[in-house]
N, C-alpha and C positions, 0 to 999 in steps of 0.2 A: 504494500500500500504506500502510495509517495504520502512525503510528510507534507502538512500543511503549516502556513509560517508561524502554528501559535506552539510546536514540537518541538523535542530534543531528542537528539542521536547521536547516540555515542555509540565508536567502533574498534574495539582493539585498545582502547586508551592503555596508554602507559606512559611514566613520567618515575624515573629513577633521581637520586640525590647520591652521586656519588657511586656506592656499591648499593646503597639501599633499593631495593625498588618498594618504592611509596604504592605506585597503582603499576598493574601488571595483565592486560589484556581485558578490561571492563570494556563491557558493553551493554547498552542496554536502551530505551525510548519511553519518552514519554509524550504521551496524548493529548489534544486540547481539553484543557477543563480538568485533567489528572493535578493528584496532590502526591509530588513523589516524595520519598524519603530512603537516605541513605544510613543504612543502619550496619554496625560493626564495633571491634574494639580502636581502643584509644589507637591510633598508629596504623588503620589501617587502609586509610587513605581517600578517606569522606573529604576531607577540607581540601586536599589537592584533587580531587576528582573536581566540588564547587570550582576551584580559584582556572583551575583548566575551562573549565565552563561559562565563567563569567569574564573571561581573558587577561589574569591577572599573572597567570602563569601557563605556559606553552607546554603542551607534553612532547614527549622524544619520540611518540608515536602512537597509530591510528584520526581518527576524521571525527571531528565534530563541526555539530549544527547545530543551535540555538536560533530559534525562529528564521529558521531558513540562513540563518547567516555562520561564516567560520568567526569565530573568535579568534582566530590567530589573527588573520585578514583584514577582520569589517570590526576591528575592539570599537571603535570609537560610536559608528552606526547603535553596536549593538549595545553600550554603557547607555545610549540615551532611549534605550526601552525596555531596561532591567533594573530594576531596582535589588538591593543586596545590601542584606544585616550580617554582616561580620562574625565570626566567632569571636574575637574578641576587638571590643570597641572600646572608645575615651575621648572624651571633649575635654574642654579647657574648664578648669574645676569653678573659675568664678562664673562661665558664661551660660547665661536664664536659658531655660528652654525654647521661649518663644525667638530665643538670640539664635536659637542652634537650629529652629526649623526655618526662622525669615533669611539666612544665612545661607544653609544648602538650600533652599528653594529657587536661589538668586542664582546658582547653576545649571539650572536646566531651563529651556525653552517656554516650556507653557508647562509646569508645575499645576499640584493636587494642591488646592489650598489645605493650607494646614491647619488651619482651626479643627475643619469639622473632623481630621484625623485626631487630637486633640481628646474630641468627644470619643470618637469610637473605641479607643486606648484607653477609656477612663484616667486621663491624666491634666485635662484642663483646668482641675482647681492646681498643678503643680508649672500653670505658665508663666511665672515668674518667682520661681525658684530654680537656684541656681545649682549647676549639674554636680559638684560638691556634696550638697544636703540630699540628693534623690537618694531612696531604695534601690537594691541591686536591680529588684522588678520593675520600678520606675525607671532605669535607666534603659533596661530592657525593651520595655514600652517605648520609649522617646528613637530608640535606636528603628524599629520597626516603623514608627513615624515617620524616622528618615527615609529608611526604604521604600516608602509609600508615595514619596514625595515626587519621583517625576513620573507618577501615573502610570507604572510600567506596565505591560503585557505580562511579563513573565519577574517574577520574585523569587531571590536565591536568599533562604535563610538558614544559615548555618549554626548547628547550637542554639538552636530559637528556645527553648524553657531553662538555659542555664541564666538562675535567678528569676526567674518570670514566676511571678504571681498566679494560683490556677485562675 
């Protein structure tokens, strides 16, 4: 079945450190409207699988597609229609929330207003508090707000409940 632009296809991925190999022949697709998830132990090559995928790092081999596009290739097309919560993220400890999303929103073209993300995250009584005083899970929330922020098609969140609130 050909993909359509809202898929992912991964072929053969692999991406070594050294002697290590991190990822080692992954493959695998995912479907419009699918919620994937990479599961395994510590080390075994979930965060280099995302960072391949979202073109932050290149693998030493096999073909990916992320909404029709290579991320080796088209990173910069595909940065402005993915949005992506970090495993491990940090703002500057004095600067307010509302500083942190009018800030990256000012990056992307035609941005998700952020208020009403705000509400949906249950974290709009914490828009001017400063990233300092937040909960691990407030931080967590504000982090996925960023994600949210250029309205992506496709959302890479990595480690998304470490510290999150149920």
């Amino acid at each position: 079945m050909p993909l359509t632009t809202q898929e992912i296809e991964v072929k053969s991925l692999a991406k070594s450190y050294g002697r290590l190999k991190a990822v080692d022949g992954v493959s695998f697709n995912v479907g419009a409207g699918e919620i994937f998830g990479l599961v395994g132990p510590n080390g075994a090559g979930k965060t280099t699988t995302i960072e391949c995928l979202e073109g932050m790092r290149f693998p030493d081999a096999g073909e990916l597609r992320v909404l029709g596009l290579d991320p080796r290739k088209d990173g910069q097309a595909l940065r402005e229609r993915i949005g992506v919560q970090l495993q491990q993220s940090a703002l500057p400890d004095d600067m307010k929330v509302w500083e942190a999303l009018d800030l990256f929103a000012s990056y992307y073209r035609k941005p998700a207003p952020w208020e009403p993300l705000l509400e949906r995250l249950d974290i709009t009584d914490k828009r001017n508090t400063r990233f300092a005083k937040l909960s691990g899970g407030q931080k967590q929330r504000l982090f996925i707000a960023l994600a949210l922020l250029p309205d992506p098609q496709l959302v890479f969140l990595d480690e998304l409940t470490t510290g999150l609130d149920p």
